[in-house]
LUMLOPA-791417 format. One line per 4 residues: number of its first residue (from 1); their letters; for each residue x, y, z of C-alpha. Coordinates in Angstrom, 2 decimals. Each point is the difference from the previous one (the first is absolute). Layout:
N
NUM = a = X Y Z; ...
! end
This chain:
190
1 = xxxx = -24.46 -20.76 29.26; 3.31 0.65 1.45; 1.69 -0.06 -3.55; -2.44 1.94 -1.15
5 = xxxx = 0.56 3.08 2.88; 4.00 -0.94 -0.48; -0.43 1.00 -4.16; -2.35 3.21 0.99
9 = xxxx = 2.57 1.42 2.75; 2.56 -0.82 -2.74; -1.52 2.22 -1.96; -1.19 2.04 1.79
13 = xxxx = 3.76 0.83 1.37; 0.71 0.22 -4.29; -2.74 2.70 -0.41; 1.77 2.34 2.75
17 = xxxx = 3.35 -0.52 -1.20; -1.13 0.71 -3.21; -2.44 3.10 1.28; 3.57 1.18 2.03
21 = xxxx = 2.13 -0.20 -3.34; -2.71 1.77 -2.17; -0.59 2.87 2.18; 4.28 0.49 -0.10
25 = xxxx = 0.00 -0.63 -3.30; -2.29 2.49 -1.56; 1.29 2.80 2.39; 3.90 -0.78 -1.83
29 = xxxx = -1.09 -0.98 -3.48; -2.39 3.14 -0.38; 2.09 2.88 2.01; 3.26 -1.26 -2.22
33 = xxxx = -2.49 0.04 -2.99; -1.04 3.84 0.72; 3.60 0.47 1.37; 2.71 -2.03 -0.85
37 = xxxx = -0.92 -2.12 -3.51; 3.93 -0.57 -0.20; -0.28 -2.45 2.99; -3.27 -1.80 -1.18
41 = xxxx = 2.30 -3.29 -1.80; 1.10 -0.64 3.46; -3.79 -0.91 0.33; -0.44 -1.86 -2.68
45 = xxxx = 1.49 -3.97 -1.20; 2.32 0.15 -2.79; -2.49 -1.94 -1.76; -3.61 2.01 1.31
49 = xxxx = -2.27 0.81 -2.58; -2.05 3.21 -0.22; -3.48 1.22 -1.45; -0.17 3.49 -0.41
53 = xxxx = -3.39 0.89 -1.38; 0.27 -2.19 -2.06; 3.73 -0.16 -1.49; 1.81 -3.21 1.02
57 = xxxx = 3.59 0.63 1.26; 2.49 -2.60 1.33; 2.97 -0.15 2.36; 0.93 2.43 2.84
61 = xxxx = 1.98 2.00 -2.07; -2.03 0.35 -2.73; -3.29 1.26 2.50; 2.24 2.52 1.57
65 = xxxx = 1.26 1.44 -3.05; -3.58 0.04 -1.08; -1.36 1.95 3.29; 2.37 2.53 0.24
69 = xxxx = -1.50 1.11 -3.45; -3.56 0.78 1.45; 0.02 3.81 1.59; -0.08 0.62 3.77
73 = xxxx = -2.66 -1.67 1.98; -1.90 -0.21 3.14; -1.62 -2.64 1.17; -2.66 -0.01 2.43
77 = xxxx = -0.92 -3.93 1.29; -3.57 -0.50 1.35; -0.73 -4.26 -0.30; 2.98 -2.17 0.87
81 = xxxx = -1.12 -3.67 -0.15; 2.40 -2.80 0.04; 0.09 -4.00 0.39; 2.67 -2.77 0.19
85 = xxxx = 0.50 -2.32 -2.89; -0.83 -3.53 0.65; 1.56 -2.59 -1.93; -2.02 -3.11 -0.60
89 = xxxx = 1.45 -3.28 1.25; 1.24 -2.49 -2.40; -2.61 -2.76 0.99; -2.93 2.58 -0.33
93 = xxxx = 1.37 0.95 -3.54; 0.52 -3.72 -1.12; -3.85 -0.66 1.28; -1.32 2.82 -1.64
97 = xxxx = 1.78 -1.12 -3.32; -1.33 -3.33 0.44; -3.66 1.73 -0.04; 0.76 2.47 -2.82
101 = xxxx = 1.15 -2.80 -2.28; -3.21 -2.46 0.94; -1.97 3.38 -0.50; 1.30 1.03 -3.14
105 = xxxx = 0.26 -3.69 -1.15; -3.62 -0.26 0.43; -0.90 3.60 -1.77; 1.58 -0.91 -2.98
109 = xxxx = -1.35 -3.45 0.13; -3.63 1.18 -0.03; 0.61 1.67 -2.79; 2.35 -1.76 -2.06
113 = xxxx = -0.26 -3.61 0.38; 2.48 -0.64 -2.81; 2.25 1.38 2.74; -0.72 -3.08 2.75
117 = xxxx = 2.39 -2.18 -2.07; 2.60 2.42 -0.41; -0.04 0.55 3.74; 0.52 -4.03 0.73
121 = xxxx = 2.71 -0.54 -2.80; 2.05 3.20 1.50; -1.18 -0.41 3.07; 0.31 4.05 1.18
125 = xxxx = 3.42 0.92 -1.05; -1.17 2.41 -2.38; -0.97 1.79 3.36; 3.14 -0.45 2.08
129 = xxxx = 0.63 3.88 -0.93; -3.28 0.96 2.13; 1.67 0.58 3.23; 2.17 2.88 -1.61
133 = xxxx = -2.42 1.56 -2.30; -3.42 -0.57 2.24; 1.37 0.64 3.98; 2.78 1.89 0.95
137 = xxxx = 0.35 0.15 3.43; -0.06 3.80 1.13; 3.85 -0.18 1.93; 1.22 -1.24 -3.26
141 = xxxx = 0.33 3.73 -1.53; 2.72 0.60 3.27; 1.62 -3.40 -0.01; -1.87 -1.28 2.94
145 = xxxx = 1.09 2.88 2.05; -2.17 1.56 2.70; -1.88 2.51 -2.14; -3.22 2.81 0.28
149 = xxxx = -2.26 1.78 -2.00; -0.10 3.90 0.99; -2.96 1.60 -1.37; 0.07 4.33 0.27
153 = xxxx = -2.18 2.22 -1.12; -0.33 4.18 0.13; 0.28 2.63 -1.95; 3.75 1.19 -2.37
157 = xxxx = 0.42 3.49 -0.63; 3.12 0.38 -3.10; 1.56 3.46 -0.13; -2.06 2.10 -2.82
161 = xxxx = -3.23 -2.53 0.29; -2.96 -0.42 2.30; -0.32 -2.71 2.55; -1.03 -3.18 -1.05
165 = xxxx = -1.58 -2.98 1.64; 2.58 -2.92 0.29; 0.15 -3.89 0.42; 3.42 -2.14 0.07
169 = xxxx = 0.01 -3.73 0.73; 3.41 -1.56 1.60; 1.43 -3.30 0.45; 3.19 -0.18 2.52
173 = xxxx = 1.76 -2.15 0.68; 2.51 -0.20 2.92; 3.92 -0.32 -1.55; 3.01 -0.54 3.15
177 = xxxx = -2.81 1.65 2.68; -1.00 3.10 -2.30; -3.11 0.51 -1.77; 0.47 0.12 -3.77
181 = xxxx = -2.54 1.05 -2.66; -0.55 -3.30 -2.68; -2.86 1.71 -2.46; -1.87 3.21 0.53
185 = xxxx = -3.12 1.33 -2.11; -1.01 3.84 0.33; -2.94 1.34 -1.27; -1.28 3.63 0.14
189 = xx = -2.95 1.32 -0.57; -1.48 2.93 -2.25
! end
């Protein structure tokens, strides 16, 4: 039980760090946003990915030069959620690879028993790519570095249009003791 209550505290300690961060965050990222877009790539990782609505754009430089295009906003944030990423450990991921390869071994043996012989002679190595295209552990997208997901949500008002419901997903990640933004999706609503 005692491990147990050690791994909840743990993250329980995670979840307010990561509450802390979020709550600083969103005040900076959306006040430069309405006020300062110049300063935003200081925000960002030189490799973050964005969604805007749908159009995919890459690098910090890249997103910047691609928000200072939109007109003047004003963002209003009513739902801030956030959680810390958890990595998986690499015995968990090994045993759960184990089971996806008996499981999928046996699926495609029920169905194609031609298949039973091909699995002896090669004995799984047509699967050793599973691990990389099946699991990817969630801290793999910042390099194993401590990382959250920031979820906001409120309403955008652009100069010359009416307010609009709004949604935008981050992942941080935390680069030399400062929060940086990895990928980003907004999404407003009509």
């Amino acid at each position: 039980m005692s491990s147990h209550s050690a791994k909840t505290k743990d993250y329980i300690l995670k979840l307010d760090q990561a509450c802390s961060a979020a709550e600083e965050f969103q005040k900076l990222f959306y006040e430069s946003f309405d006020k300062r877009r110049t300063v935003l790539d200081k925000l960002y990782m030189e490799t973050a990915t964005m969604v805007w609505n749908g159009n995919l754009v890459e690098g910090s430089k890249e997103i910047v030069k691609f928000l200072e295009t939109l007109p003047v906003s004003e963002h209003t944030i009513d739902l801030l959620d956030c959680h810390p990423i958890l990595g998986y450990d690499k015995m968990c991921r090994a045993e759960v690879l184990i089971h996806l390869r008996f499981l999928l071994y046996t699926f495609l043996i029920s169905f194609l028993p031609i298949l039973d012989l091909v699995f002896k002679t090669f004995q799984f190595t047509a699967f050793e790519t599973i691990p990389y295209l099946y699991i990817c552990p969630l801290d793999s997208v910042t390099n194993g570095q401590t990382s959250i997901m920031v979820v906001a949500g409120g309403k955008v008002r652009f100069q010359g249009n009416k307010t609009f419901p709004f949604n935008e997903n981050f992942v941080l990640t935390s680069q030399q003791g400062k929060w940086k933004i990895a990928s980003n999706t907004f999404r407003y609503f009509e």
